[in-house]
C-alpha positions in Angstrom: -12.9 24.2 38.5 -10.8 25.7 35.8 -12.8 28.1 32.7 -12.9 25.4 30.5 -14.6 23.0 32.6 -17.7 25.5 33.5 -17.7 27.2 30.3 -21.1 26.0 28.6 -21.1 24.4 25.0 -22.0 26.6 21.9 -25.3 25.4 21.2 -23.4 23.7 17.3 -21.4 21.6 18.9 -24.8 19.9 20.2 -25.8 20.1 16.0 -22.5 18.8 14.9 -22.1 16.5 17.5 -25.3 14.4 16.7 -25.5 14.8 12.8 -21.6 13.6 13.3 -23.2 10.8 15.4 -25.7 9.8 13.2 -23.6 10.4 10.3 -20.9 8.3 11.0 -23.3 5.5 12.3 -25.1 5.4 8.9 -21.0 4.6 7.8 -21.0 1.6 10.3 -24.3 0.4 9.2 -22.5 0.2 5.8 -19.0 -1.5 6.9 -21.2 -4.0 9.2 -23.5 -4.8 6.6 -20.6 -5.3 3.4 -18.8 -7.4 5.8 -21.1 -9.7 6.9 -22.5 -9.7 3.5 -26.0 -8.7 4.4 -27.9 -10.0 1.1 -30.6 -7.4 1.5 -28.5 -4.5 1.7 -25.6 -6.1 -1.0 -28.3 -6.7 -3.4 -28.6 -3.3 -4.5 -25.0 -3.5 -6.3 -23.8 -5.4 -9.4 -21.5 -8.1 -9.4 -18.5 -6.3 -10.5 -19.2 -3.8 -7.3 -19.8 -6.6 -4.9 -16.4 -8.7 -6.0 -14.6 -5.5 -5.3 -16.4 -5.1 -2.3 -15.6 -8.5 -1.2 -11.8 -8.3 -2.5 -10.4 -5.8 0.2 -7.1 -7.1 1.4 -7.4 -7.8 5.6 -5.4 -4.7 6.0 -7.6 -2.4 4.3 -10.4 -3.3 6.4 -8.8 -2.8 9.4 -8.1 0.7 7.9 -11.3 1.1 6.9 -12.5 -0.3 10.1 -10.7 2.4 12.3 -11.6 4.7 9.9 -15.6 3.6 10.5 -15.3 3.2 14.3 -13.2 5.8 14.7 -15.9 8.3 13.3 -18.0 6.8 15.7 -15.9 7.3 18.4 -14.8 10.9 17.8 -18.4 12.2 17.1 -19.6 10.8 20.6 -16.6 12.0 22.5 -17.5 15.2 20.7 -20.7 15.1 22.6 -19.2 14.3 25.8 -16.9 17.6 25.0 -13.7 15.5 25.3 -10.7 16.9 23.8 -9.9 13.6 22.8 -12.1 13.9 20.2 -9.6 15.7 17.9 -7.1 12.8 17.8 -9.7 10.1 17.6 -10.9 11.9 14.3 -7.5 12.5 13.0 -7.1 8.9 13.2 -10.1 7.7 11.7 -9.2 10.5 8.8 -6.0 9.2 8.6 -7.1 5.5 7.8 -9.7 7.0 5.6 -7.0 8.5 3.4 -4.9 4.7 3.4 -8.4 3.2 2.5 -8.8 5.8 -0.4 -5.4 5.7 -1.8 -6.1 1.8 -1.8 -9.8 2.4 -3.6 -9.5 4.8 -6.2 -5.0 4.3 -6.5 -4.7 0.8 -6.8 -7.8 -1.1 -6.9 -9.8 1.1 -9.8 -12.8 2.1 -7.5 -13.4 5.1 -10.0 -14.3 2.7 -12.9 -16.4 0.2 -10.7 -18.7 2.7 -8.4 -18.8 5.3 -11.0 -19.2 9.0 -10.8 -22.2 8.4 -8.1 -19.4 6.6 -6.2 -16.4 8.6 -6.7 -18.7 11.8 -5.7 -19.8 10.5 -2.5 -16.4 9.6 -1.6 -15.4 12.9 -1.6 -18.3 13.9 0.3 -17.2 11.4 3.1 -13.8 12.7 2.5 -14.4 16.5 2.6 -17.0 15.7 6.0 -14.5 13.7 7.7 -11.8 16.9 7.3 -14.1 19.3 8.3 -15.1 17.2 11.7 -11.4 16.7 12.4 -11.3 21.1 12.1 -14.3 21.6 14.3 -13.1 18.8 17.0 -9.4 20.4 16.9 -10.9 24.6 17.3 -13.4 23.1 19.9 -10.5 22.0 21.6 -8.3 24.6 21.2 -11.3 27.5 22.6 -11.4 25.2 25.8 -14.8 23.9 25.3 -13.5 20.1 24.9 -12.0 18.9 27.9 
């Protein structure tokens, strides 16, 4: 067995690793719930949100999709200490930043989910950088394989 392979996981990669996971799944609880147009959870936004909502061209959301899933995806190889973690949340960043330059560029997501909205984005935005950071120095010490 090579170093990196018995070398034990810092005990916050366990911490980021599951509030990644459950992070990122509370993001796929949102794109499964706007696209199948879950009344209970749409009827908490107005009418201007939802038509935007609704309006997404196909290809932003397969962007936002891999972006969603790919979250997923990166956070739970994270926990299995993959090194392919790093990519998988580069990815998912990537289509994050397609889906944003979409949003807030070209389809006025400022004016419709408001400051609220616009804040939170770049919440999901900053947390989504930082976990593509941790996966890629986890990776780099050896302790993703």
């Amino acid at each position: 067995m090579t170093e990196a392979q018995t070398q034990s996981a810092p005990k916050h990669l366990w911490i980021v690793g599951i509030v990644a996971l459950l992070w990122n799944l509370m993001g796929a609880y949102d794109y499964v719930m706007t696209e199948t147009k879950n009344e209970a959870y749409m009827g908490k936004f107005t009418p201007e949100q939802l038509e935007f909502f609704y309006g997404f061209p196909a290809w932003v959301v397969v962007f936002w999709a891999i972006a969603v899933w790919g979250a997923v995806a990166g956070s739970v190889l994270l926990l299995m200490r993959r090194k392919f973690a790093a990519p998988v949340f580069i990815a998912s960043f990537l289509s994050m930043v397609v889906t944003t330059i979409h949003n807030y560029g070209f389809a006025g997501a400022a004016d419709i989910t408001g400051a609220g909205g616009t804040i939170f984005s770049v919440i999901i935005f900053v947390i989504a950088l930082a976990l593509v950071f941790y996966a890629r120095s986890m990776a780099s010490k050896g302790v993703l394989n």
